[in-house]
C-alpha angles and dihedrals in degrees: 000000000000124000130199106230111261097293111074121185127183129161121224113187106323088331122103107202125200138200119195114188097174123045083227086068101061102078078063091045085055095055089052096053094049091054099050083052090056089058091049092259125147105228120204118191142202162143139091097318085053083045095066095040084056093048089053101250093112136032115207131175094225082077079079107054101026131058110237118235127210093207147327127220107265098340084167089074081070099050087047129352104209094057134098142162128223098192133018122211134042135216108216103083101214102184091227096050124090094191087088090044104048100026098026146239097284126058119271095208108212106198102178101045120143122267115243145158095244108063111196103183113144101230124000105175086063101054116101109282085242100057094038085066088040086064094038089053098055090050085056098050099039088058086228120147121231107216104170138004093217100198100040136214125299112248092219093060098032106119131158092252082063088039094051095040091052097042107095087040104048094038097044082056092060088220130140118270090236121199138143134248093192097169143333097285097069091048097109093051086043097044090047081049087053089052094045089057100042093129096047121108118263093232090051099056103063110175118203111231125211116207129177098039090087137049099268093263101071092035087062096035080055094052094041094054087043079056094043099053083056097260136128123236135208120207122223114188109216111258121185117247089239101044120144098188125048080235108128115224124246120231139156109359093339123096120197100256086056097052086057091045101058089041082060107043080046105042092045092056090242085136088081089059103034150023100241090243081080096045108115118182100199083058101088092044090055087058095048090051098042105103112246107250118281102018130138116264 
């Protein structure tokens, strides 16, 4: 269950093809495209990032030397193939999302997509009940394990109709119950999804954290409920759409080393050894450069 990376290439005929999922990636996708020309070859390119550039947010020079494609038919199979999706769109709207804004607010239903263990939907707990069983039920016929839905379950339309209709999938799986606790509206709807999978094991609820949309209080108040209800988060700094750079933004009270810093100290599970206020970063690198005893200096 490999994935590239968020830049896929692959060559058909005398055609490189690229898939670009995140707009940083596009100074790389340059270079490979570059590259293919020099040997002659025609290079297409897609994906979100492209989609911006065509709806006018980005300008990028690969526009010159490479033809831009509106889609190719499961471009997700190169960035991982062992992934799939069973619906495009989602309704929700969330102003840092492109999935709204490329695939729609209503659900594309795919009803032949290809069953495979890692499941991408944007939001399955959204999707009509009927299709919801339709998917699970391929799954089951198919004899394929699920064994993550990557994208996760909206905490609005969780209920434990949609709890109780995923469960065997999802647990036979053995992958992770993924949803987002993007800010402190949406508290009430996140904290009745922590209660619905209280028996759930710790290592198998992973919460996806948004930091850096909100001043750093409710951000940590955010991560340390997500510990509390016996969950693991994951932090996700806020990037721009458009970003060129990996480099989170800094708003409110943030600035952009201390939402790394607290990515880090989360994502690395620190949080089981320490409250982040002694977290120190430099801390790690000290260790790696004290001589061991007794060594030569």
């Amino acid at each position: 269950m490999t994935w590239v990376g968020g830049l896929a290439e692959w060559e058909e005929d005398d055609t490189t093809y690229l898939s670009v999922a995140f707009t940083y990636f596009l100074n790389k996708a340059y270079d490979r495209a570059q590259s293919a020309r020099f040997y002659g070859r025609q290079v297409i390119v897609g994906g979100p990032a492209v989609f911006l550039m065509r709806e006018g947010k980005l300008h990028h020079p690969i526009s010159l030397i490479a033809k831009i494609a509106d889609r190719y038919d499961d471009a997700l199979f190169k960035h991982n193939s062992e992934a799939t999706v069973a619906s495009r769109g989602c309704p929700v709207g969330c102003h840092f999302c492109i999935v709204p804004k490329m695939e729609g607010s209503e659900f594309t239903l795919l009803p032949e997509f290809p069953v495979r263990p890692i499941l991408c939907d944007n939001n399955l707990s959204a999707l009509p009940a009927e299709y919801q069983d339709y998917v699970i039920d391929r799954y089951v016929r198919n004899g394929v394990m699920l064994r993550d839905a990557n994208s996760g379950f909206e905490p609005r339309t969780f209920t434990p109709d949609v709890y109780d209709r995923w469960k065997f999938l999802i647990n036979s799986g053995g992958g992770p119950w993924r949803f987002a606790f993007d800010d402190m509206k949406e508290a009430g709807e996140v904290y009745a999804v922590f209660r619905m999978l209280k028996d759930e094991p710790a290592r198998r609820k992973r919460v996806y954290v948004l930091i850096g949309n909100e001043p750093f209080e409710p951000c940590m108040e955010r991560i340390q409920k997500t510990i509390e209800a016996g969950c693991e988060p994951h932090v996700q700094p806020f990037l721009d759409l458009t970003a060129m750079t990996r480099e989170p933004r800094a708003r409110f009270d943030w600035t952009s080393q201390q939402m790394k810093d607290v990515a880090r100290w989360a994502n690395g599970f620190l949080w089981r050894q320490m409250p982040f206020s002694e977290y120190d970063r430099t801390a790690s690198k000290r260790r790696a450069s004290r001589p061991l005893e007794g060594t030569q200096r």
